[in-house]
N, C-alpha and C positions, 0 to 999 in steps of 0.2 A: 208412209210411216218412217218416223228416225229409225237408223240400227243403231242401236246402243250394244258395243262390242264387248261381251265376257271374256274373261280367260278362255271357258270354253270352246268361243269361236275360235278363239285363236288359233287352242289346241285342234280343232280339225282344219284351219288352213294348215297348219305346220306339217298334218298329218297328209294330206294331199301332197302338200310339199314332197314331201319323204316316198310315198309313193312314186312320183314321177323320178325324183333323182335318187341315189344313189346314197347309204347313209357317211360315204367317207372320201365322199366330192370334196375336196380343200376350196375352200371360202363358201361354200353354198351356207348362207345366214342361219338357216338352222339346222343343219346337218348333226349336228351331235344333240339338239333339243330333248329329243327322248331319252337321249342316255342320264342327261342330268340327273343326278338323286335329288329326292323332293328334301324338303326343308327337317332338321330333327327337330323332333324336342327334346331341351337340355334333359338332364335329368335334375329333380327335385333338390338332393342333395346338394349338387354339384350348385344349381344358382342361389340357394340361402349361404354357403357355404362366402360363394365369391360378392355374395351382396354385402353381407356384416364385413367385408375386406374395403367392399369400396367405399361404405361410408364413414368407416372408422376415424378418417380426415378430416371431417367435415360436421363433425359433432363431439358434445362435450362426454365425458366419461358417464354421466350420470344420465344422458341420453342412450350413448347407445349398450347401457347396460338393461335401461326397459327394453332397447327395441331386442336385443337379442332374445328377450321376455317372447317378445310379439312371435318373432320367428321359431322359438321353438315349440309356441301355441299351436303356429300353423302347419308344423313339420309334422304335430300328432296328430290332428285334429281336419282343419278343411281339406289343406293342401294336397292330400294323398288322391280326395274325390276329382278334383280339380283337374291336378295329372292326370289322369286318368279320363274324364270329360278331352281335356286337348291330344292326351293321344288318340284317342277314336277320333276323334275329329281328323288328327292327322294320315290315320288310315282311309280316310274318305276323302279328303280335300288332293288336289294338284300340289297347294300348296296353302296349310292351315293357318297361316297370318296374312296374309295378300289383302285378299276382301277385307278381313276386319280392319288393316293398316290404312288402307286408302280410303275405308269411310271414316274412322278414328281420325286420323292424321290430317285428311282434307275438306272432305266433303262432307262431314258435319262441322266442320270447324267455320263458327259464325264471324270470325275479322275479317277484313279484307283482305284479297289477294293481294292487293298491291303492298309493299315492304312486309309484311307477316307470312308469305306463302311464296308470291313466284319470285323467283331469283331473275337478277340481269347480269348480262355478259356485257364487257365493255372491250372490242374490237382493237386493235392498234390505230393510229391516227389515218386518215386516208389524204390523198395528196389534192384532192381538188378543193375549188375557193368559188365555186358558184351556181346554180342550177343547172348548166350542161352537164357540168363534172358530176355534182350529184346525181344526177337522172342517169349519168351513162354508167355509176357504180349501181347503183341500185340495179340496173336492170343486168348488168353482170351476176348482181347477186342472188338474182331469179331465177338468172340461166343457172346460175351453179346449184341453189335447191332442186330444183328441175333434174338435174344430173343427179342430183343424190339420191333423189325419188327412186329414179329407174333401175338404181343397186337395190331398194328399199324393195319396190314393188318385182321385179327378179328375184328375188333372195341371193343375190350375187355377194353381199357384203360379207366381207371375211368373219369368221368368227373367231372371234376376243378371248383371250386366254390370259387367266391369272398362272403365271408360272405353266406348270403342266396341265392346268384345269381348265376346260372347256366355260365359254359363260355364255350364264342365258340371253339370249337378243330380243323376247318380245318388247319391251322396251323402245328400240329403232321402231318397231311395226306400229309405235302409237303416239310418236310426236309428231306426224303430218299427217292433214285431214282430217283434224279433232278437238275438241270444244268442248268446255265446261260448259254446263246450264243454273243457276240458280232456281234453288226451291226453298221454299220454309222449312227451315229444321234442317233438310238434308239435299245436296245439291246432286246434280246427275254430271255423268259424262260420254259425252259420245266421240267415236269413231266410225269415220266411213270410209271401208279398207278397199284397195284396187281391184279387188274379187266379185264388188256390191254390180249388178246390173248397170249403173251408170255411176261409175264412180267420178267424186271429184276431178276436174281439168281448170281450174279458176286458181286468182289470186287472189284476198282482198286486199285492195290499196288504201292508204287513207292520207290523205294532202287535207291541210288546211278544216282538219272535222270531218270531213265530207269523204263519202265512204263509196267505193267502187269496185264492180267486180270484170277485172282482168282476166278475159280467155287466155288460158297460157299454150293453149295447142291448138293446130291448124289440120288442115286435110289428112287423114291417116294417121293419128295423134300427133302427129312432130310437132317437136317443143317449136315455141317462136325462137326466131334468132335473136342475139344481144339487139340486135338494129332495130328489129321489129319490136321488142319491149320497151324501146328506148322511144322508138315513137310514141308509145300505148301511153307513155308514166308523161311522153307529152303532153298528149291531151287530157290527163287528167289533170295536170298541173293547169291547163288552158281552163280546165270546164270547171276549175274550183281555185279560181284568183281571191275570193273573199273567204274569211272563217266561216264555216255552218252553225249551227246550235252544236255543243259539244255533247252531243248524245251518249258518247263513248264514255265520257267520265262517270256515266254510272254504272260502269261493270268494274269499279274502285271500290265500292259502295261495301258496307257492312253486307254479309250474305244475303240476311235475313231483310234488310231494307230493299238490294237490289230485287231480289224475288219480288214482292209485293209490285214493285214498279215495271218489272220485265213484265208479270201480268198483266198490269192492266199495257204496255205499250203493243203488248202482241193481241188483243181486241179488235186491234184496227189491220186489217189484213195485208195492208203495204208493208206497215211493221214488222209483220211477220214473215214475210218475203222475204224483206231485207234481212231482218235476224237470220233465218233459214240459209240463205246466200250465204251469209259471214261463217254462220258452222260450220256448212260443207266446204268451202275455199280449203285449199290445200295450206296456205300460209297468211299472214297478215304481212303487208309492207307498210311501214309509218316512216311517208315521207315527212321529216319534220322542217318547220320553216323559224323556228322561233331557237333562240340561247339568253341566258340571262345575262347582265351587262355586265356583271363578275368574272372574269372568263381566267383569273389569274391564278387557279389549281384546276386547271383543265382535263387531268385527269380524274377528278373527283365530280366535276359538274359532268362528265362524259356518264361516268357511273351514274349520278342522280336521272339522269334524261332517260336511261335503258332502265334502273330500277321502277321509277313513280312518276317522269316527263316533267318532271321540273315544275307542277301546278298547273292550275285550272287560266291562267296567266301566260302560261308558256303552253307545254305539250301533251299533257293527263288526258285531254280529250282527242288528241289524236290516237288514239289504243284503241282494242277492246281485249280489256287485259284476261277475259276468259277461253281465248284462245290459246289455244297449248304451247303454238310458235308464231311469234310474230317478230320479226326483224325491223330494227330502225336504222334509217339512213339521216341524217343530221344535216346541218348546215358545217361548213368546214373542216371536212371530213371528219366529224363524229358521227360513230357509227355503234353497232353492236345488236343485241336482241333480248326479249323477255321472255320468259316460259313458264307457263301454269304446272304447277308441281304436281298433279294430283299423279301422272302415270309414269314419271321417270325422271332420275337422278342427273344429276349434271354430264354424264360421260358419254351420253347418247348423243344429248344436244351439243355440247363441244366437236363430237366426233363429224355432228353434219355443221358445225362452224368452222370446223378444221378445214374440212374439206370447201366448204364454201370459198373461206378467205385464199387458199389456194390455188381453187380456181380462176376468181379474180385479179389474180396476179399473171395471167398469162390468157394469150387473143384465142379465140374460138369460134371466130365467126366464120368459119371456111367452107360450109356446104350450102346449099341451098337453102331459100329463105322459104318458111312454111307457108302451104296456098290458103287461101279459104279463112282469114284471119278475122277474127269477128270485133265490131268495135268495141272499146271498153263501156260500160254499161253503170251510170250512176244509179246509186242504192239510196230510195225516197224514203225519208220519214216523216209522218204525220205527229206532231207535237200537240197534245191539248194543253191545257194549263196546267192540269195536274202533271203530266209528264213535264214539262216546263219547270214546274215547283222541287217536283225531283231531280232534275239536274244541279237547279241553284241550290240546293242543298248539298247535291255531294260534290261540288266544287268548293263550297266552306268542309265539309268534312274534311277534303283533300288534302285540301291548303292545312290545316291545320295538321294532319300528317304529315306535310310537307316539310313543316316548318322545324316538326319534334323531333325529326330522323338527323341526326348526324354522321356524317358518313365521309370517310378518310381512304383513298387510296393512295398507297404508297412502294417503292419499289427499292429496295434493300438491294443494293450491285457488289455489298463488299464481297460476298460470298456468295452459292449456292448447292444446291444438293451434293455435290462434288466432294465439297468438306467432311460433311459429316460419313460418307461413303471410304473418303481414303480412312479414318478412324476409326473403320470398319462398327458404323453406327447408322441403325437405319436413319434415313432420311426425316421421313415424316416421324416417325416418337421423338427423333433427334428436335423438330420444331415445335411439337406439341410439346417438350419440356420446357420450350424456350416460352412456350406464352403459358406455364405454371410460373415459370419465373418471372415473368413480365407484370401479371395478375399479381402475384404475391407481393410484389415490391413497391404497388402502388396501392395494394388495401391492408398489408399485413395479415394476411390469412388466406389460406386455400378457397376454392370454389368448384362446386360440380360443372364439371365439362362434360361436353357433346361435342362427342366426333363423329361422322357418320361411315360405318362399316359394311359395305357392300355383301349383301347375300346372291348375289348373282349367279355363281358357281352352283344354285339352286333353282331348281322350275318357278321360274314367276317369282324368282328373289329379288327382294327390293335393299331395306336397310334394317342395321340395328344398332345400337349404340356402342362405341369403345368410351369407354368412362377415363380419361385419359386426367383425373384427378387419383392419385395413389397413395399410398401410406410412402413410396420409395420417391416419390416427384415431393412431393411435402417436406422427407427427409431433406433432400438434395436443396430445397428454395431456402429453407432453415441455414443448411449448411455455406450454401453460397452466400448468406447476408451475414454470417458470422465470423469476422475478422480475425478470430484465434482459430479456425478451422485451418488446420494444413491443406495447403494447394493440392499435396497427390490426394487428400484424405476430399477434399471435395469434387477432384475427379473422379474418383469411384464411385461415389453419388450420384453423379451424374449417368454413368454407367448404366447404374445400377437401374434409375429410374428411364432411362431411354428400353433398356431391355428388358424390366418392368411390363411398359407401354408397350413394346411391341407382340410379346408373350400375349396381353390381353388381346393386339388388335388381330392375333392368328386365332384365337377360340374367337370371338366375335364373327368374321367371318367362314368361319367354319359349323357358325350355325350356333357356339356356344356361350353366348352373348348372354345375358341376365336384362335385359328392359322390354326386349319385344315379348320374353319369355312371362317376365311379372307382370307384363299389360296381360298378354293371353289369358293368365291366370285370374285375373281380374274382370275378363269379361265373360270369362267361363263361369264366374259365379254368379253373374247377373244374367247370362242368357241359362242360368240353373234355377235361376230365384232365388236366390242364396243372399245375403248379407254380404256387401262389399269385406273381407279379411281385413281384421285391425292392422296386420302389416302393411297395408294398404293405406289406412285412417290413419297412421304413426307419421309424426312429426318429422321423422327421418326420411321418411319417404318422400314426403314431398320437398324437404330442404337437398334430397338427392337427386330430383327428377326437375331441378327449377335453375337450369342452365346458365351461370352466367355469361359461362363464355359456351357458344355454341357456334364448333368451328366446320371445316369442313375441307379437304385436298382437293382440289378440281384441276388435272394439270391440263397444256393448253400445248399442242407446240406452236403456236403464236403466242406474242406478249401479250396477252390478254388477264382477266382477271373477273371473277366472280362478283357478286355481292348480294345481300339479303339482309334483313334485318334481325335485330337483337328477338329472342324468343319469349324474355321474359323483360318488366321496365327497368331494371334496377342495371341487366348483361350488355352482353356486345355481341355481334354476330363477326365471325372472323372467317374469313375464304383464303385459299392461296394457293398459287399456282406455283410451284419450285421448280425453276428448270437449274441448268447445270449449271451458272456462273451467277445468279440470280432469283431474288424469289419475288413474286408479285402480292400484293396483301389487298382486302377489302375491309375497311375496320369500321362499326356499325354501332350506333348507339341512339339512344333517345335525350334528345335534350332537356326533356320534363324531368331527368333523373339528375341531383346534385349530383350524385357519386361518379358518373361515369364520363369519359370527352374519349373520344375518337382516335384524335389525335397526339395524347398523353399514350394512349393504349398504341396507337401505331410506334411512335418514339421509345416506348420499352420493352414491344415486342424487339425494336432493332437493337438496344443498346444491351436486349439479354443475349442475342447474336452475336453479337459481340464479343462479349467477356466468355462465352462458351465454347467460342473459338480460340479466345486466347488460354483458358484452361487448359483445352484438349490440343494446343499447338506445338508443346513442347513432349506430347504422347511419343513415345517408340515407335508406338505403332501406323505412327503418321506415314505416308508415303506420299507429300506434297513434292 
């Protein structure tokens, strides 16, 4: 049988855990687990109060004078039941939004994984120019997952601290050896954790379509040496010179299409072998062979190859993009990896990219090579027509994904988080002003922004939204475009609106965020049988909850860089990585939309950078 891993299970490995060690072993991965406090719930007051706040920007006076109508309907009236259904709720649960987030958020969500859901990480350039060089980084890169594992599966990994606060780590425990599944309506996902009777020991490789599962350990589990991988990814590149049928391209597919077709591929029992293999595999490796002949923004095509593989054409079918980790290695040293979003945020996976690319930067082949090394093992699939029919279909879906996605990476060197820190201004609201101003100057009006706010500092905390659109960021974009504003008169604005954002982004993670709280509220009235709340039905709500810019911090210490796609047709998906002399951007659009270009939004993200350093350059309070 699958084990499809709960929070639950989790909670009693943790608690195994905690029995054998000690609760205040420094780095044991979840040594503080149980201390964490569970997630609150705001209180009522508090998030109608700061919702009529946020969207006050963002709508006409004759709007949100009904919806203040709406809100104080619900303050008498549902709302009171409602709080009160989530606080029970909260007294029962680990953590009362988790479950409903991750079916909400992913796995009822019928688009495709690929550009709407898993995000790619785009690696620094690597130095080799040919199939040795490749084959011998990859198989570096295996050994260094491999290492990461063994902190993973020890509980050795340090725990992660916001300021003085302990953060939650199941997260690490469920990006390796785990797998989304497709179903109609609602998709599943699994985990097979190190504790299971025979737990994962594989890779899946995939060269050329063709899909293989690599032993990654030999006699007495020891990992294979760099040497001995490096032979293995040989012979797969030996035993798959021609493309296969790209079977893989349909786990790109609409949810609800791939379902229909994973059924009927898993009928035929090889199919299902093979699928079964790919789940359990500890990782994906997608050796790729193909680049397009455009190669002259090289860091943008590196992103498209790690986001969606470039098409049905180039590398879409070298994936199987419902594995939670799959790592690509490229032609010419492009490199980087994908990740299915349904169980964790970007800081997990950076943190075992971190450490990966690390490792690859230095020799570790010095003990002995593992005995008993088993050959690498090609993965069969039986194709009928209809499966056949479904492929050729979601390589036209792809392409036409492919084609819509506009996607712009870019790297800002005038400056980085440095600046805005000596003007004693947070960093990140200091840049999320900067793309209020950026957005404002190319549309003439504000837009609801998504930022994503870590509840981690909570059991089985995932995200929640910082609304980083304000009545004080709106002041400041106004004042900035207004040529009779006094220079000190719109640095205070500025000010005003960076610590505006940052005020929001400490309640948000501190649990007192207003969107995870109004979703809760919304599903407590449907798992009530209740009538969805016209605050809910109100035009404001949803011109508040329709993202245009939906950004997100991911920092790296490699020059690396995020990306994902816009959330809504009309937005832009924004990522970025700030280090201290530099910040790295992924800017994201859909080409079907007049209004939006990538590349426009990249250019005035930088040149709001700009002028907000020249603002705040002549500050006192500078200490450049």
């Amino acid at each position: 049988m699958h084990r499809v891993v709960r929070s639950s299970v989790i909670t009693n490995i943790i608690g195994k855990q905690q029995k054998m060690k000690p609760t205040k072993v420094i780095g044991r991965m979840f040594a503080q687990q149980e201390s964490l406090p569970k997630l609150p719930v705001p209180a009522l007051d508090a998030t109608l109060q700061k919702y009529l706040r946020t969207v006050r920007p963002l709508v006409s006076d004759e709007d949100f004078e009904q919806t203040k109508k709406y809100v104080e309907e619900f303050r008498r009236n549902s709302g009171p039941k409602l709080q009160k259904f989530l606080e029970e709720r909260a007294a029962k649960e680990v953590n009362w939004l988790s479950e409903w987030w991750a079916s909400v958020a992913y796995l009822e969500f019928r688009n495709p994984v690929v550009i709407h859901v898993s995000p790619g990480i785009v690696l620094p350039k690597q130095n080799y120019t040919d199939t040795d060089g490749q084959l011998r980084f990859a198989a570096k890169l295996v050994a260094g997952v491999l290492d990461y594992k063994i902190m993973v599966d020890e509980q050795t990994l340090e725990v992660e601290y916001m300021g003085r606060n302990p953060l939650c780590m199941t997260q690490f425990y469920k990006i390796l050896s785990a797998c989304r599944t497709p179903g109609l309506k609602k998709d599943t996902w699994e985990c097979f954790p190190p504790d299971e009777p025979s737990p994962p020991t594989h890779v899946t490789v995939i060269h050329n379509n063709t899909f293989f599962s690599l032993e990654a350990y030999g006699k007495n589990h020891k990992p294979l040496s760099v040497d001995q991988i490096f032979n293995q990814l040989q012979k797969v590149v030996e035993m798959s010179k021609n493309p296969s049928t790209p079977v893989g391209i349909l786990t790109s597919e609409n949810r609800n299409t791939w379902a229909k077709a994973y059924n009927h591929l898993v009928k035929d029992k090889t199919n299902k072998a093979s699928i079964q293999n790919i789940k359990r595999s500890i990782f994906v490796l997608c050796l790729d062979e193909l680049l397009p002949a455009d190669m002259s923004d090289e860091r943008s095509v590196a992103a498209k190859m790690m986001l969606h593989g470039g098409g049905s054409q180039l590398n879409t079918g070298n994936r199987w993009f419902d594995k939670t980790i799959q790592f690509v290695v490229g032609r010419n040293g492009i490199c980087g990896l994908s990740y299915e979003h349904t169980t964790a945020e970007g800081p997990p996976v950076v943190s075992l990219m971190d450490h990966v690319a690390e490792f690859c930067k230095t020799d570790h082949d010095k003990g002995l090579p593992a005995e008993n090394v088993k050959p690498v093992e090609k993965l069969e699939f039986n194709l009928d027509n209809k499966s056949l029919e479904a492929i050729d279909q979601a390589k036209k879906n792809l392409d036409i994904q492919v084609k819509d996605l506009d996607l712009t990476v870019a790297k800002f060197t005038d400056y980085g988080k440095k600046f805005p820190k000596s003007v004693k201004l947070s960093p990140d609201s200091y840049i999320q002003i900067a793309f209020q101003l950026a957005f404002y100057r190319l549309y003439n009006e504000p837009c609801a922004t998504y930022e994503t706010a870590s509840l981690r500092k909570y059991q089985h905390g995932r995200t929640d939204t910082i609304r980083s659109c304000s009545i004080e960021s709106l002041e400041f974009c106004k004042g900035m475009c207004d040529p009779n504003v006094p220079h000190e008169q719109k640095r205070e604005l500025l000010k005003k609106a960076v610590n505006s954002h940052k005020n929001y982004v400490n309640e948000a993670i501190n649990g007192q965020g207003i969107d995870r709280h109004l979703l809760g509220l919304k599903l407590a009235a449907i798992k009530s049988g209740m009538n969805v709340p016209d605050l809910h039905m109100d035009q404001t709500y949803s011109t508040s909850c329709h993202f245009k810019l939906s950004t997100s911090q991911v920092p790296s210490k490699e020059e690396a860089v995020l990306v994902f796609g816009p959330v809504v047709p009309n937005g832009y998906g924004l990522c970025y990585n700030p280090q201290e002399s530099q910040i790295i951007f992924g800017v994201s659009a859909f080409n079907c939309s007049p209004e939006t270009d990538s590349n426009k939004m990249a250019n005035s993200v930088r040149q709001s950078l700009i002028d907000m350093k020249n603002l705040m350059a002549g500050s006192v309070q500078a200490k450049l």
